[in-house]
C-alpha positions, -999 to 999 in steps of 0.1 A, spaced: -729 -512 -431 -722 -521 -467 -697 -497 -470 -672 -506 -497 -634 -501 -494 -604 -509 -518 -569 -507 -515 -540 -516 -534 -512 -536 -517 -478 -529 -528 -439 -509 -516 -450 -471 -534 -470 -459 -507 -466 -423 -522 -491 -438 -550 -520 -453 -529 -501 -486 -521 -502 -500 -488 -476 -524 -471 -505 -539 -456 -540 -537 -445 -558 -542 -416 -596 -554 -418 -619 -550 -394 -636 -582 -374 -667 -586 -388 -661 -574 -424 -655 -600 -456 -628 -593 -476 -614 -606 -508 -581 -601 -532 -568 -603 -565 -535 -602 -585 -523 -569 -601 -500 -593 -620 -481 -627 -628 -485 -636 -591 -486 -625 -559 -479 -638 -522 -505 -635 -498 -508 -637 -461 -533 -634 -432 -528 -628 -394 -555 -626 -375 -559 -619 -336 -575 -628 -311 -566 -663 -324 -583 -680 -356 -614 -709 -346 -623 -730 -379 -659 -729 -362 -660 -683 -363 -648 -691 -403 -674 -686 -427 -673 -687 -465 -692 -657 -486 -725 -670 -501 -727 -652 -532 -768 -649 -531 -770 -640 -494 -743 -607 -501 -758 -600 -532 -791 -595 -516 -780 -578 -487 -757 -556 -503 -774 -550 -538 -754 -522 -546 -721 -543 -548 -738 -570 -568 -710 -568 -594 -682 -566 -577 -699 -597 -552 -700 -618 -584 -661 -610 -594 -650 -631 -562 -676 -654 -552 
């Protein structure tokens, strides 16, 4: 749908922070630090097949989802 959301992972949920986030099949998703380092996981469910894994192509998104061009070009 091209709908854009962000959140901000972290233990002061009374400021926008989230312990964790769940995203939706079918939507791509990408992180960064907020500082020195950071530790990352990822469950996902039903189980994970390498062949349903797919990496972002940065010209494909860009073109489908113009409007987050920039933001596209930060991860990919």
């Amino acid at each position: 749908e091209g709908n854009l959301q962000k959140f901000m992972l972290g233990k002061d949920i009374e400021n926008e922070q989230s312990l964790q986030v769940v995203v939706p099949a079918g939507s791509w998703m990408a992180s960064t630090s907020s500082g020195a380092f950071s530790l990352v996981g990822c469950n996902v469910a039903p189980a994970f097949e390498f062949e349903d894994f797919e990496i972002a192509d940065k010209i494909a998104l860009s073109k489908e989802f113009p409007q987050h061009k920039i933001i596209i070009n930060e991860f990919i």
